[in-house]
C-alpha positions as CSV (number, residue, x, y, z in Angstrom):
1,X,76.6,129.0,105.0
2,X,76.8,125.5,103.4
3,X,79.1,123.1,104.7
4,X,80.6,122.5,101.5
5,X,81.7,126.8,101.5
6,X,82.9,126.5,105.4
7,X,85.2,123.3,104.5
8,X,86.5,125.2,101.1
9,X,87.0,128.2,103.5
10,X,89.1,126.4,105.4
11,X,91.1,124.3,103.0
12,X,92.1,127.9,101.6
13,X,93.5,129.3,104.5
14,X,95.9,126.4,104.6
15,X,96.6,126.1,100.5
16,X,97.8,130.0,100.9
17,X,100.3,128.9,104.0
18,X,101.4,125.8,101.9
19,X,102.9,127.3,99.1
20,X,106.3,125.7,98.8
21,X,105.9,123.3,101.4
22,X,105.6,119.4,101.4
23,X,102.5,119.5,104.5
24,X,99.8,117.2,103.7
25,X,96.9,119.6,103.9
26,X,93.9,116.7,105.1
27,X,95.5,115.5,108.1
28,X,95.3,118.5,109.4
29,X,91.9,119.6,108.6
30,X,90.5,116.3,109.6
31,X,92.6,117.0,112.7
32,X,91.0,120.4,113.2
33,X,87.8,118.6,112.8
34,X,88.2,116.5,115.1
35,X,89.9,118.8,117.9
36,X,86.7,121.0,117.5
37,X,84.2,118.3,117.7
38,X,86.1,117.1,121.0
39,X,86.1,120.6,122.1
40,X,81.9,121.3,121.7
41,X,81.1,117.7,122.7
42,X,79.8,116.7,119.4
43,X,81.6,113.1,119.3
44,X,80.0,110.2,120.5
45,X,82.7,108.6,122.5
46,X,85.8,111.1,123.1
47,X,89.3,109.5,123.0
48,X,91.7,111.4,124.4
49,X,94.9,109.8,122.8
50,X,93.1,111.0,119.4
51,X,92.7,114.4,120.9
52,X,96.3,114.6,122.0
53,X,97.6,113.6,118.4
54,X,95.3,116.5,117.0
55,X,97.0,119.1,118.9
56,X,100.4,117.6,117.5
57,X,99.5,117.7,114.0
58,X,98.3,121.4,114.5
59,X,101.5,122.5,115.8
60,X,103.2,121.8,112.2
61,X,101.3,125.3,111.6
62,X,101.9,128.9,113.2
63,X,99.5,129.7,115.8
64,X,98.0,132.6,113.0
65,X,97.3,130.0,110.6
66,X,95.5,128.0,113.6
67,X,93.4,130.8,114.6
68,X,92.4,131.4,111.2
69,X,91.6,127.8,110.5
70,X,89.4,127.4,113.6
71,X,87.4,130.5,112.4
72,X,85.6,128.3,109.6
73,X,85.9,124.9,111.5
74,X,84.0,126.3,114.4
75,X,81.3,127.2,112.4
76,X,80.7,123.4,111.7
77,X,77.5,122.2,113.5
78,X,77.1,118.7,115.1
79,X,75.1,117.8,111.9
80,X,77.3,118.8,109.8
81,X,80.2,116.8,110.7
82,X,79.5,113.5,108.9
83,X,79.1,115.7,105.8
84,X,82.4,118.0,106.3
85,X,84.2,114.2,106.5
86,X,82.7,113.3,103.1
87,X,83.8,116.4,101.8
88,X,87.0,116.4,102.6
89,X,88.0,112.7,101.8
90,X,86.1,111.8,99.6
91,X,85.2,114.6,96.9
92,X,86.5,114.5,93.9
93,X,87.2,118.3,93.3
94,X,88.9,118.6,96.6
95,X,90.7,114.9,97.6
96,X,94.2,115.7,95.0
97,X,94.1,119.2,96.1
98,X,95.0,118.2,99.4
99,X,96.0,114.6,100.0
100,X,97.6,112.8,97.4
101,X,97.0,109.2,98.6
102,X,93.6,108.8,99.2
103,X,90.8,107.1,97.1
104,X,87.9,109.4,95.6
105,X,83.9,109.0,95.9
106,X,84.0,107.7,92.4
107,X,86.8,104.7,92.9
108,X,85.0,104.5,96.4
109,X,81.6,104.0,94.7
110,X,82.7,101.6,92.3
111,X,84.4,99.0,94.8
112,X,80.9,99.3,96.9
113,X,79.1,98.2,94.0
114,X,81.3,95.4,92.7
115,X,81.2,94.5,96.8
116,X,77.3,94.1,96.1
117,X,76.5,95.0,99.9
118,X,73.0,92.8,100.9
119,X,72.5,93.9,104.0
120,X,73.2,91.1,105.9
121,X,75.0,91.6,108.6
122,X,78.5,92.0,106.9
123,X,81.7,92.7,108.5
124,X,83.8,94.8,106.1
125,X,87.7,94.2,106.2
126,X,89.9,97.3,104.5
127,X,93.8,96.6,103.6
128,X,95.6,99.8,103.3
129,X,92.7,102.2,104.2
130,X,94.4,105.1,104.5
131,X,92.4,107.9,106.0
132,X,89.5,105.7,106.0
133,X,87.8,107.2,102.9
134,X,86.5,103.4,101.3
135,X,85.1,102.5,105.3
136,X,83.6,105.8,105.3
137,X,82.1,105.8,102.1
138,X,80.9,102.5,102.6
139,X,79.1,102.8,106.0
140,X,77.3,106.3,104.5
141,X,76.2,104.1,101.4
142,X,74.9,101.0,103.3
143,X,73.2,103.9,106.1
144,X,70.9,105.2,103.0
145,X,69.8,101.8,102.4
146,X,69.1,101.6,106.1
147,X,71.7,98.5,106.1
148,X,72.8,96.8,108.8
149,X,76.3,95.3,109.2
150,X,78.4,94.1,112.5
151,X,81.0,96.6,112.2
152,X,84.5,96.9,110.6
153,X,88.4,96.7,110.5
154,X,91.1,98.4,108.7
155,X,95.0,98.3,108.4
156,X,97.3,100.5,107.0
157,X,101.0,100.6,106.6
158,X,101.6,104.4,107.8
159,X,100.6,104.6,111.8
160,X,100.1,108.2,111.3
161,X,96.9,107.8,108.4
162,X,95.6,105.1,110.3
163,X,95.4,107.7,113.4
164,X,93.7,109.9,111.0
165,X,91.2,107.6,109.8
166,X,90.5,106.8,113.5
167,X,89.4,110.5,114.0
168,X,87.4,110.9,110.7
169,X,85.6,107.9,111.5
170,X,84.8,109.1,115.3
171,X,83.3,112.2,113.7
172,X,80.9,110.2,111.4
173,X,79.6,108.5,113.9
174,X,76.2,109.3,114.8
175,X,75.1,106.6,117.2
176,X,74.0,104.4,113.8
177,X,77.8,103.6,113.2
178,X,78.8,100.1,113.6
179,X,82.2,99.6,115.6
180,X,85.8,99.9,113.9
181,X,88.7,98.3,114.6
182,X,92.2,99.3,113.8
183,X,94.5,96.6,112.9
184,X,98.4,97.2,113.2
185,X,100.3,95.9,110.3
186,X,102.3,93.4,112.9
187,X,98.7,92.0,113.4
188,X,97.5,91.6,110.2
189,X,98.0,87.6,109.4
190,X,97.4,86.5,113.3
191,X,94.3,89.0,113.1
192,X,91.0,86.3,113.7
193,X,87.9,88.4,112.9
194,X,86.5,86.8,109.9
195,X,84.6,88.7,107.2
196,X,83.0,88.6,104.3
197,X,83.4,92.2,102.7
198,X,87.0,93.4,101.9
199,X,88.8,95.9,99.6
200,X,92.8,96.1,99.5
201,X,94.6,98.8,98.4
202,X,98.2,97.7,98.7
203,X,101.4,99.3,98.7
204,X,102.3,99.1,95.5
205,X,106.3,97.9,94.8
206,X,106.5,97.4,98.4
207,X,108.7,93.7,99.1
208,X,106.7,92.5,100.9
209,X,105.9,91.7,103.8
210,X,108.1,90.8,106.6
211,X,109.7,87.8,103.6
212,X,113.3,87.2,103.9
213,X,113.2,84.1,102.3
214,X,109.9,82.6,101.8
215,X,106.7,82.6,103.3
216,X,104.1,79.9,102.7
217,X,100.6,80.5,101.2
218,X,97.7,80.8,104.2
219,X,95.8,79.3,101.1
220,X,97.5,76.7,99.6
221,X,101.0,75.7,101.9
222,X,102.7,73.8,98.9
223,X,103.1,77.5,97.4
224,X,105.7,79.8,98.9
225,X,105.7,83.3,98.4
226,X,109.3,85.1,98.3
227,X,110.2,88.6,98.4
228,X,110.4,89.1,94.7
229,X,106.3,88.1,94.4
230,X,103.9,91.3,94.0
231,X,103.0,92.7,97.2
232,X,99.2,92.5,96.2
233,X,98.9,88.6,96.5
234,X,100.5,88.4,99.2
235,X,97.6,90.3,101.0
236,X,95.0,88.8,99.0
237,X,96.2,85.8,100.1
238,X,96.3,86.6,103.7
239,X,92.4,88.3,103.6
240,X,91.1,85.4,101.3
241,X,92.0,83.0,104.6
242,X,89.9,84.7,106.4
243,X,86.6,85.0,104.7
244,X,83.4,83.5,105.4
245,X,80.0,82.6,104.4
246,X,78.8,84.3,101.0
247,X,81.9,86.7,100.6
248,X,83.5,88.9,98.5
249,X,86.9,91.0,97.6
250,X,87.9,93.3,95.7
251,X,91.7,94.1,95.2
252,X,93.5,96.7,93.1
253,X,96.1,95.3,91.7
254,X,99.1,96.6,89.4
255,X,99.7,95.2,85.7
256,X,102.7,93.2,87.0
257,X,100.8,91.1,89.5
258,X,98.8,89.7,87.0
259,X,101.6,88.7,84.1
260,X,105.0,88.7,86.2
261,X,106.2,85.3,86.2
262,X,107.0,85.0,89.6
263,X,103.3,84.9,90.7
264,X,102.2,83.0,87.8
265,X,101.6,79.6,89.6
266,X,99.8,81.7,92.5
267,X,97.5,83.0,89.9
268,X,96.7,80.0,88.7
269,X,95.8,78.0,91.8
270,X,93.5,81.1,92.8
271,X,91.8,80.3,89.2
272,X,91.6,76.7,89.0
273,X,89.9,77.2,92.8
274,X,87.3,78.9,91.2
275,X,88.3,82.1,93.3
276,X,88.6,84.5,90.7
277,X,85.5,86.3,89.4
278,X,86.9,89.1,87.6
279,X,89.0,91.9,86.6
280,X,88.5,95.3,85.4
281,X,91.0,96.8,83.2
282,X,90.5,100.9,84.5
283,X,91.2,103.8,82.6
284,X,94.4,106.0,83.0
285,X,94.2,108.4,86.0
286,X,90.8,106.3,87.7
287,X,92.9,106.6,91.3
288,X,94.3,110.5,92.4
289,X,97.8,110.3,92.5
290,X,98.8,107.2,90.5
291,X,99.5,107.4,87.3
292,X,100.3,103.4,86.1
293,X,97.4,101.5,84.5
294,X,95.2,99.7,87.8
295,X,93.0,96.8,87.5
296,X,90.4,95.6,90.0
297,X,90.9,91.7,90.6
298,X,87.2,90.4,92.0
299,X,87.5,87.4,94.7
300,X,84.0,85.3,95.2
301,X,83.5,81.7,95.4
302,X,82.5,78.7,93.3
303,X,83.5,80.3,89.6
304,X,84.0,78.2,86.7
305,X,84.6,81.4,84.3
306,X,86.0,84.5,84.8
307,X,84.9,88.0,83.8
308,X,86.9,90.0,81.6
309,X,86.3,94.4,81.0
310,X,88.4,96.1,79.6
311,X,86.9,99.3,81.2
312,X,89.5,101.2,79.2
313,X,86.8,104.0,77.5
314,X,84.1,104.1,80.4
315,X,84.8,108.1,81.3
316,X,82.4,110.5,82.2
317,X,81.4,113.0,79.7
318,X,82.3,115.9,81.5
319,X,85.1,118.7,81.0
320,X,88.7,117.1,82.1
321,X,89.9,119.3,85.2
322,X,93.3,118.7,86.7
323,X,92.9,116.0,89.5
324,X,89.5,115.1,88.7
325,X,88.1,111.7,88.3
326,X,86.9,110.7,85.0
327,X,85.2,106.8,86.0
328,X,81.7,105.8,85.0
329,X,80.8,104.4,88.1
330,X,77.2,103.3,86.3
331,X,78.8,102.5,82.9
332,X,81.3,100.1,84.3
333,X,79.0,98.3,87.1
334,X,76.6,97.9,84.5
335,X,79.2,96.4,81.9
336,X,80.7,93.9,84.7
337,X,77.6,92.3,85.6
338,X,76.1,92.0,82.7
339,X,75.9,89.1,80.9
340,X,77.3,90.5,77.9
341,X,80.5,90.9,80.0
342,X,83.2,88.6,78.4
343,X,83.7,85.3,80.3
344,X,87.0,82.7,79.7
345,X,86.6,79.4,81.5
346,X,88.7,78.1,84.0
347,X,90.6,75.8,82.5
348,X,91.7,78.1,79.6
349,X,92.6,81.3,81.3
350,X,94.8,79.2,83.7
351,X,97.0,79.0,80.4
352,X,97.4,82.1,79.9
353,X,100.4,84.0,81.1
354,X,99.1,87.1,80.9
355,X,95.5,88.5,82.4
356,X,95.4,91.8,81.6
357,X,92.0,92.2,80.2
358,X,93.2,94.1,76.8
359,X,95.1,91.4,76.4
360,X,92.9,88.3,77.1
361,X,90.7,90.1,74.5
362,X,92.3,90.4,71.5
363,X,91.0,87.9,68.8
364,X,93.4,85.1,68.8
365,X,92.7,83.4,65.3
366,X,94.2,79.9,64.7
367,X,97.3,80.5,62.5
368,X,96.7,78.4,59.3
369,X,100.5,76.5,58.9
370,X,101.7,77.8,61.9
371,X,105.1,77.2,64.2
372,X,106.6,78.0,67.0
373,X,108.7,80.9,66.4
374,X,111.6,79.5,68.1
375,X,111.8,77.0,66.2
376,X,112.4,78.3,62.7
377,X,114.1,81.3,64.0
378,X,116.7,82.7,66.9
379,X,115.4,85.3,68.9
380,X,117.5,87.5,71.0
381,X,117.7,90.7,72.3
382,X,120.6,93.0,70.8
383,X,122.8,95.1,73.0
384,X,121.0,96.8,76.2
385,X,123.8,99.8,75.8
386,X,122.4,103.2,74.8
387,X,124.0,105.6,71.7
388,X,125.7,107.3,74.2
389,X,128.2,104.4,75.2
390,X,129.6,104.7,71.3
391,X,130.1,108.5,71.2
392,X,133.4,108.3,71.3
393,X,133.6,105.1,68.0
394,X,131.7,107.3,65.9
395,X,133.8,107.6,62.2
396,X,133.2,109.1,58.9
397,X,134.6,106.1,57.7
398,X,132.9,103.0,56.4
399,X,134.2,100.6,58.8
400,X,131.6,97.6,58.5
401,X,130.4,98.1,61.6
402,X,127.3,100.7,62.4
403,X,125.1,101.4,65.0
404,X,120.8,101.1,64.9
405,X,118.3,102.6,67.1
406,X,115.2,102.8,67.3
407,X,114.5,106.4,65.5
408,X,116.8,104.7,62.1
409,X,113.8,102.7,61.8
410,X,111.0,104.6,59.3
411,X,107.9,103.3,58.2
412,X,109.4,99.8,58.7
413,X,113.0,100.4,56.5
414,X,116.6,101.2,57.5
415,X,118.3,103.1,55.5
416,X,121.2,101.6,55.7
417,X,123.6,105.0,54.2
418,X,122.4,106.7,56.8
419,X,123.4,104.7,59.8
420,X,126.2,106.3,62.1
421,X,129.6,103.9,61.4
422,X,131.5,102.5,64.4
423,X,135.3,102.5,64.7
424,X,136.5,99.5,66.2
425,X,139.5,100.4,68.8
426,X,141.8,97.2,69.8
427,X,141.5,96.8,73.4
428,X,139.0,99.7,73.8
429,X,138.3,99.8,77.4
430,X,135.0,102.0,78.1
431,X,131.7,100.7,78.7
432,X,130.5,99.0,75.9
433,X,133.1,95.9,76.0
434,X,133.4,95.0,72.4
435,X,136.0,92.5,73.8
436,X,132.9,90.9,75.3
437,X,131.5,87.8,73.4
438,X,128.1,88.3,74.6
439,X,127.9,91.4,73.0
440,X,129.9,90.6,69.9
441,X,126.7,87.4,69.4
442,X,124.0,90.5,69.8
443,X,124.9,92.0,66.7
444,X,122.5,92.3,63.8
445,X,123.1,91.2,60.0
446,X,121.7,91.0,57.0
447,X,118.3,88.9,56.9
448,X,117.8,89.6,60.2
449,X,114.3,91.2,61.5
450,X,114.3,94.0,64.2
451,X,111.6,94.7,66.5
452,X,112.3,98.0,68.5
453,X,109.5,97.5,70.9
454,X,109.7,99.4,74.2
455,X,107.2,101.8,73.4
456,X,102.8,102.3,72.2
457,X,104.2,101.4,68.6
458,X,106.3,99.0,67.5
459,X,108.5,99.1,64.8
460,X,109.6,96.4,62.6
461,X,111.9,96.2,59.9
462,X,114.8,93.7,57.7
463,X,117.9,94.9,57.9
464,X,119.4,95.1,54.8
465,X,123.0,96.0,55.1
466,X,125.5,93.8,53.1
467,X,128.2,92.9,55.0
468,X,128.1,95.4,57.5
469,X,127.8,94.0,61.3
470,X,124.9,96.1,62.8
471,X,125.0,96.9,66.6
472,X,121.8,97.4,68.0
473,X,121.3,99.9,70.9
474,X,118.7,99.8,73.2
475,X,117.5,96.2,74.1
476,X,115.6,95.8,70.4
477,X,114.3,92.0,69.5
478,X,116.6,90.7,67.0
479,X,114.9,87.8,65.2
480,X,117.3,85.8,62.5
481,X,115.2,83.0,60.5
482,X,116.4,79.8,59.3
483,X,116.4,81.3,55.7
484,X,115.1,77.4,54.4
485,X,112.1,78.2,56.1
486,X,111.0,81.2,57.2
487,X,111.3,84.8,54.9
488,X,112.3,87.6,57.0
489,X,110.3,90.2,54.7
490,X,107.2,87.3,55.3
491,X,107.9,87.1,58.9
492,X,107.6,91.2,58.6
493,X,104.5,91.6,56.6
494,X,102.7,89.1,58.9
495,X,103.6,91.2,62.4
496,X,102.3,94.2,60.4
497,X,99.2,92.9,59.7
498,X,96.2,92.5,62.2
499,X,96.5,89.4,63.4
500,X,100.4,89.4,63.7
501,X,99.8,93.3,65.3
502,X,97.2,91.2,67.8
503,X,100.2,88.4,68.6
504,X,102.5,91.0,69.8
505,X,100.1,92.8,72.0
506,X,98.8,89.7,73.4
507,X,103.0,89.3,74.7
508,X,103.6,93.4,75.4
509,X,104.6,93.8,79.0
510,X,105.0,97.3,81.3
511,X,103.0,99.0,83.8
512,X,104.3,102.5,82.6
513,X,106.1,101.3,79.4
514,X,105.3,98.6,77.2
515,X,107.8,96.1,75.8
516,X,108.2,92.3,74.7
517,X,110.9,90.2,75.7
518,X,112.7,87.4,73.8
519,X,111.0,84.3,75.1
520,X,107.6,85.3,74.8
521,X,108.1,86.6,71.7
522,X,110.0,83.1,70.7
523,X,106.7,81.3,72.0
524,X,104.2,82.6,69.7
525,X,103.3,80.9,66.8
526,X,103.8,82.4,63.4
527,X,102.8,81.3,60.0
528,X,105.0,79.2,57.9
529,X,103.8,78.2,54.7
530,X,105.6,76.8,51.9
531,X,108.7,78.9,50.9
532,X,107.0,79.9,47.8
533,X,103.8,81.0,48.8
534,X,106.0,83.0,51.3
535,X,107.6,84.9,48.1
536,X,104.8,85.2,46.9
537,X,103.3,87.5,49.4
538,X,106.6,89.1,49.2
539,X,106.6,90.5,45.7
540,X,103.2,91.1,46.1
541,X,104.0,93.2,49.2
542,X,106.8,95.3,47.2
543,X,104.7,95.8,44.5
544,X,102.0,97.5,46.3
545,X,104.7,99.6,48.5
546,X,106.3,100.8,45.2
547,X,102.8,102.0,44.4
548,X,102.7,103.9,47.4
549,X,105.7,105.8,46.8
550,X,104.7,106.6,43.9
551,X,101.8,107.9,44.9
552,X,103.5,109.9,47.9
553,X,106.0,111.2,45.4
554,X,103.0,112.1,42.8
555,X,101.6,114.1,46.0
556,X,104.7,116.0,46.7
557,X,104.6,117.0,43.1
558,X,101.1,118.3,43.2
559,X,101.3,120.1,46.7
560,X,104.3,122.3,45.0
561,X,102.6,122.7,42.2
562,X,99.5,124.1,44.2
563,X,102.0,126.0,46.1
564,X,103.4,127.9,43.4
565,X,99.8,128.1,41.4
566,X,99.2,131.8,42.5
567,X,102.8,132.8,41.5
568,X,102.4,131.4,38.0
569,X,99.6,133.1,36.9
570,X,99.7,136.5,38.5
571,X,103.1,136.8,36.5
572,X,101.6,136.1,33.0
């Protein structure tokens, strides 16, 4: 029998026990693995602590379910065992099925690449390894090559995986193995084994790290890390102190570590160093289990540019199957190192507040008569309460005051007859304090331009509304124009067009959802020409939208009248 059918024969005796239960199904075959290996004196070097902790993760299952188990591990020869590790940790058909926190052979493969093992004698460093799939991969990778490297170390932040990854790796090794260390997470910044091959996989949205107030930077001291900075730089910084000789890292890293504002001044020392090389912008879903947009941040030496791929497309042509991976390991190594991989200098990407590759990308034309936007305008956000703090105000009355959100707004117009009106109560007392200045200075009029933007497509329109006072729900952008200089249907048609669609991308925000907030959106520079050329483009605009109504209402006419064709003529 293959080893792939005895492994698959085991992971279903477990997946039928499972049902309904939280067990992680790999620590336990890896255990199983292990405790038979020990048992036939396949391992290399036996550790009996690891043999002890085998036993202890078996007894989470009936000693039925054990016997069972052990009749398809025990079929696993001495040879086979480096393959039955691979298999279970690394495949991508199998890892989601049962671990959900461990890196595939694809997202394994790619970090190898961008690694660009030589050979060399490299000692390879893993942050958060997990069950050790990356060190595995890696030493099986660099074996075919007949590579030789001193050895390597990992850390991880759960005792137990790191116990795990201790076993798998004992049952890869076949005498050709270099030597691994563990590294406790207490250890971690005192740890003094330099290398010059690491990978980190973090723990994303941890607060990091042992900070109650500030840490300094092992890389640069005059910069202080606090417990609000991203848990990612943190570590890189630790690692990136102890690299030497012709290095390299390779970090994934989560959207907010490379625009939140706290870190901004980290990022930019790591630039203007020259330490950045890179960052891949990955498509949804490339890790099992994580559903966020990742990014891999590349660390070398000596760069005056840094590479930017948005990697967003590069996805296997193959049938989509639940859990499986969809990278193109070879489409996306090829892409980064080519030189047809885009490149911003130094000195200009340190600018930027924002280095999300899609982002970075975007043409950025020179706006011809352009101004800050905060200074012909006031840009706010409106009220962050939702519809449901105004049930109770609604009236059928027309009091002057109604409520927007986000679904009022249709290809870019409110109508303004069919906004819900708000009663206002003297001394009403529930959540939404209209007593509250702040929230009576959020309030939208006529002239202003709203941007609802916390979503994949943003929706701008110019409210309209006479003298009515229009609350707006849901933290929307409220942008009121010094009406001397700046048109609010101008200021409308320009975000709709390309390049005003491009200047609010460049700004947009969110790991899961998107959004622009007030400042940044206050920053950008918009076009101000002269106040007639403005209404110019105005009645232009109107003109050609009246033509499209007319149009859409001429195609209403005609699709009834196709609808009723057969009726009219089978009745003559």
């Amino acid at each position: 029998m293959a080893i792939k059918d005895k492994i698959w024969k085991a992971v279903e005796v477990l997946k039928r026990e499972n049902v309904g239960r939280q067990f992680s199904l790999l620590p336990t075959l890896i255990s199983a693995l292990y405790k038979h290996a020990y048992d036939s004196n396949f391992l290399i070097q036996k550790n009996e602590d690891l043999y002890k902790d085998a036993e202890y993760q078996m007894k989470a299952w009936s000693s039925d379910v054990q016997n069972r188990l052990f009749n398809c591990i025990n079929y696993v020869e001495k040879e086979e065992l480096k393959s039955a590790v691979e298999i279970l940790i690394l495949d991508n058909e199998l890892v989601n099925t049962i671990y959900d926190r461990e890196i595939n052979k694809d997202f394994a493969d790619l970090v190898y690449n961008l690694l660009k093992e030589d050979g060399h004698g490299n000692f390879v460093f893993n942050v958060g390894s997990g069950l050790g799939g990356f060190l595995i991969n890696y030493a099986i990778r660099a074996q075919e090559k007949h590579y030789c490297f001193k050895g390597f170390s990992g850390i991880d932040y759960s005792m137990h995986d790191m116990t795990i990854s201790k076993m798998a790796l004992a049952l890869c090794d076949d005498g050709e193995m270099p030597g691994y260390i563990a590294v406790k997470e207490d250890e971690f910044e005192d740890y003094s084994c330099m290398c010059n091959r690491g990978f980190v996989l973090p723990p994303f949205g941890m607060k990091m790290l042992n900070i109650k107030e500030t840490r300094p930077s092992k890389l640069y001291p005059e910069f202080s890390f606090t417990a609000r900075s991203a848990s990612e730089w943190v570590i890189i910084d630790t690692l990136l102190s102890k690299v030497e000789h012709n290095w390299r890292v390779v970090s994934v890293v989560s959207g907010n570590a490379l625009f939140g504002s706290v870190d901004k001044a980290y990022r930019t020392a790591l630039i203007k160093h020259g330490l950045l090389e890179g960052i891949i912008e990955l498509p949804n879903g490339a890790m099992p289990g994580f559903a966020p947009r990742l990014y891999l941040a590349v660390f070398s030496k000596q760069n005056n540019y840094v590479k930017l791929l948005d990697a967003f497309d590069c996805i296997k042509p193959v049938q989509r199957k639940l859990f499986d991976s969809t990278l193109d390991v070879e489409l996306i190594t090829k892409k980064y190192f080519s030189n047809d991989c885009q490149i911003k200098h130094i000195d200009d990407i340190s600018k930027e507040t924002n280095l999300v590759p899609s982002k970075l990308l975007l043409d950025k034309k020179a706006v011809k008569d352009g101004r800050k936007l905060k200074d012909i305008a006031k840009v706010f956000n409106g009220s962050q309460y939702t519809i449901k703090n105004f049930e109770s105000m609604f009236s059928s009355k027309d009091t002057g005051y109604k409520i927007l959100t986000s679904s009022d707004i249709e290809d870019g117009y409110v109508n303004c007859d069919n906004l819900r009106n708000i009663e206002i109560k003297p001394n009403y007392k529930s959540g939404a304090s209209l007593e509250d200045l702040r929230f009576w200075s959020r309030m939208a009029k006529d002239g202003d331009v709203i941007i609802a933007n916390k979503s994949s497509k943003i929706k701008i329109a110019v409210i309209e509304c006479g003298d009515n006072s229009i609350i707006v729900t849901g933290g929307m952008l409220i942008i009121r124009p010094d009406s001397k200089i700046l048109n609010p249907t101008f200021l409308k048609i320009y975000f709709e067009s390309e390049d005003g669609q491009n200047t609010l991308k460049k700004i947009q925000k969110g790991a899961v959802i998107l959004s622009i907030n007030a400042h940044d959106l206050g920053e950008t520079t918009v076009p101000c020409p002269s106040m007639e050329k403005q209404i110019q483009i105005m009645e232009e605009s109107k003109s050609i939208l009246s033509t499209i109504i007319a149009y859409k209402d001429e195609i209403i006419r005609l699709e009834a009248k196709l609808k009723d064709l057969y009726n009219k003529f089978m009745e003559e």
